[in-house]
C-alpha positions in Angstrom: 30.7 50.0 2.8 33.4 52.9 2.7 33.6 55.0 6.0 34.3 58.9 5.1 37.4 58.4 7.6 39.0 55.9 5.3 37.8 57.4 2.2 39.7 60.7 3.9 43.1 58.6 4.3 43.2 57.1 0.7 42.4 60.5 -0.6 45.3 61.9 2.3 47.7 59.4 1.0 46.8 59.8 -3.0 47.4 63.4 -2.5 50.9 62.6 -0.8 52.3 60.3 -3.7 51.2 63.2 -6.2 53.0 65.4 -4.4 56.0 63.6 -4.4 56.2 62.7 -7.9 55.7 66.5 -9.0 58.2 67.6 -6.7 60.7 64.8 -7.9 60.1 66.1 -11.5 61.2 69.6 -10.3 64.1 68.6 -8.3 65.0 66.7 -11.1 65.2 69.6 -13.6 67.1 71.7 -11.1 69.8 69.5 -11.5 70.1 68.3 -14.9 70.6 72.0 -15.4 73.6 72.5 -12.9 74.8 69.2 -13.9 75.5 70.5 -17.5 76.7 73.4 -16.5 79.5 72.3 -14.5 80.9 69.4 -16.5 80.3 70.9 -19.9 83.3 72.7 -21.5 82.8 76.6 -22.1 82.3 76.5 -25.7 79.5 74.4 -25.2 77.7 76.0 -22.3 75.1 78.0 -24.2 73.6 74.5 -24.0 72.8 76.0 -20.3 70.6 78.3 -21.6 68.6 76.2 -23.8 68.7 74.2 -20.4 67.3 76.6 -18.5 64.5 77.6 -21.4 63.2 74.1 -21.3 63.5 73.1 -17.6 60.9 76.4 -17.2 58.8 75.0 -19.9 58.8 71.3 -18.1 57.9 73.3 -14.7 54.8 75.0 -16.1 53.5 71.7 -17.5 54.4 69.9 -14.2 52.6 72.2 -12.4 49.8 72.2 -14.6 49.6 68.8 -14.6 50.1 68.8 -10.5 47.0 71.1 -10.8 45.0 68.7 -12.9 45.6 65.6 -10.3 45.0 67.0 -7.3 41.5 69.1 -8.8 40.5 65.1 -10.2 41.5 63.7 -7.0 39.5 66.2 -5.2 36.3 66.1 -7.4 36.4 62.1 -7.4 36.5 62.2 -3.5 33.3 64.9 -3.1 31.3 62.9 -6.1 32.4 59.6 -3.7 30.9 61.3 -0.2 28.1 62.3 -2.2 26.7 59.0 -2.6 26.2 58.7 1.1 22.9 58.7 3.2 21.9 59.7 6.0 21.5 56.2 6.5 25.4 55.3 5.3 26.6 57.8 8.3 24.6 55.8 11.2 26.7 52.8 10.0 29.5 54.5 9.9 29.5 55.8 13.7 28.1 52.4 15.1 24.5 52.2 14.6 22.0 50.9 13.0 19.8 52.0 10.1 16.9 51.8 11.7 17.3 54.4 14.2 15.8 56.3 11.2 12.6 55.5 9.6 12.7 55.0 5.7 12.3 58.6 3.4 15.3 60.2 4.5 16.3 62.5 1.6 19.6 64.0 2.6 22.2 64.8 5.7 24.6 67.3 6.7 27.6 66.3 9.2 30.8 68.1 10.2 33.2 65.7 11.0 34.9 68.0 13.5 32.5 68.9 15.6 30.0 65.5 15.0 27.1 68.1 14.4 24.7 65.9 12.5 21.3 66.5 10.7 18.9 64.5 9.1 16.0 65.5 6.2 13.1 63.8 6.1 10.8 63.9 3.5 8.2 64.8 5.7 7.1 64.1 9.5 6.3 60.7 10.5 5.1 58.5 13.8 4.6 54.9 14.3 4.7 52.4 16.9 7.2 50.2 18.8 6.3 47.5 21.0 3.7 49.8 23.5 5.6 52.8 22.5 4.6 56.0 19.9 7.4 57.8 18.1 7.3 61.0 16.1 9.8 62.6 14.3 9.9 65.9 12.9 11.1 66.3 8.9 14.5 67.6 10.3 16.5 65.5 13.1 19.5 67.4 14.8 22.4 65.6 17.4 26.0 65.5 18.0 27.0 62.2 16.8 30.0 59.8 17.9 30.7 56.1 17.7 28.3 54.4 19.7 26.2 57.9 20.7 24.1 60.5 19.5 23.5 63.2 22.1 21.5 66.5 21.9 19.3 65.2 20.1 16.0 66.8 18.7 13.4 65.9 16.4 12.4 62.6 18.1 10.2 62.2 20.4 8.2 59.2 22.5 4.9 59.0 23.9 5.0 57.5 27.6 1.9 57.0 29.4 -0.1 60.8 28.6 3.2 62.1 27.8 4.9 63.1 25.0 8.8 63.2 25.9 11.6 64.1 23.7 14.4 61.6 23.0 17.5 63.5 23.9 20.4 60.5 23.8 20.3 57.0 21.7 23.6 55.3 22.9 24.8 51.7 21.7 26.1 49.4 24.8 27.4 45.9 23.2 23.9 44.5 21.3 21.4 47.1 22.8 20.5 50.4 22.2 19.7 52.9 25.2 17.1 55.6 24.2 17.1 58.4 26.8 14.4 61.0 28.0 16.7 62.5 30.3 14.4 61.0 33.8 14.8 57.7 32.4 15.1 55.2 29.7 14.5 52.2 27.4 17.0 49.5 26.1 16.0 47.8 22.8 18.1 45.1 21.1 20.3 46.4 18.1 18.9 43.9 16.4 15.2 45.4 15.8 16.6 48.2 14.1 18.4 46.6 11.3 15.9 47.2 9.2 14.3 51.2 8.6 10.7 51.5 10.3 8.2 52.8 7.9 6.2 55.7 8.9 3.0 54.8 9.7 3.0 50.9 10.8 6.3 51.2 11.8 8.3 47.5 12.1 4.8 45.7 11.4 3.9 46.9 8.3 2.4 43.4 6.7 0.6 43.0 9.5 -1.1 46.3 9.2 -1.6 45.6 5.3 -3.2 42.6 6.1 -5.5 43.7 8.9 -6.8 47.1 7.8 -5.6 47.2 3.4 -3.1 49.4 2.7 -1.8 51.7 5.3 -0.6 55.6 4.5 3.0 55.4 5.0 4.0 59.1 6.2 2.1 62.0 7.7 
């Protein structure tokens, strides 16, 4: 799976070799010119201008042609990083997919500041272990490799209580979800998979113990 860092670089280093070739064709036609103007004899120097006529003609279509690559490099790179999920961008920073249920329908994420958010199509809760979960249809953080903070959207039912998940970080093979008083560690591993809203990680056993579940709310 592509990251968007490395996606960035070959698009970086794309843009760098077109850049060089246009400007080799330029500095090439520069000198041809002056070339033919210093070692040609006088009779023959109104070749210069005839030079000079097509070297401005090469220029336009180098440019235009410089114009062309870098619009085709750019467009290839957005359709490219359209083709990511929210899903794709967990992966990307660390995490697993699971740390959001199945339905998400699109993202936004500034790679500068890590300001990341979620779409769901819709709200959704389900169950983990003795836990409840509930996320709203938009989920906001700051994400990093290996931690989402500021989170909101998410949150857990403990005891009576309804608490909002503020921090998920990743430490080696387990996942720390934080309420800001305290915490729960789960294995990485339960969440390689997407919950589905409704019966959560369990969903054939719901199926088979009470038909066929709704799977969002």
């Amino acid at each position: 799976m592509k990251s968007k860092t490395v996606m960035q670089f070959k698009q970086c280093h794309i843009n760098f070799v077109i850049g060089h070739i246009c400007s080799a064709f330029i500095y090439y036609d520069q000198w041809s010119c002056l070339d033919l103007n210093m070692s040609s004899p006088q009779p023959i120097r109104k070749q210069v201008f005839h030079c000079h006529q097509t070297q401005a003609i090469m220029k336009s279509s180098v440019a235009l042609v410089c114009v062309l690559l870098y619009a085709t490099v750019s467009l290839a790179s957005q359709q490219e990083d359209q083709k990511l999920t929210a899903y794709d961008v967990l992966e990307q920073y660390d995490f697993p997919v699971g740390l959001l249920p199945k339905g998400a329908t699109g993202y936004e994420l500034d790679a500068k500041t890590g300001q990341f958010t979620a779409y769901l199509n819709g709200t959704c809760s389900f169950s983990i272990e003795s836990y409840e979960l509930k996320y709203k249809s938009t989920i906001k953080g700051v994400i990093s490799k290996g931690r989402l903070a500021k989170l909101k959207g998410v949150s857990v039912k403990v005891a009576l209580l309804w608490l909002n998940i503020v921090e998920v970080t990743r430490n080696d093979d387990e996942l720390q979800f934080s309420v800001g008083i305290a915490s729960a560690d789960f294995a990485v591993n339960n969440f390689l998979q997407c919950p589905q809203c409704g019966c959560g990680f369990d969903c054939n056993n719901s199926r088979e113990n009470n038909g066929d579940v709704v799977s969002s709310i």
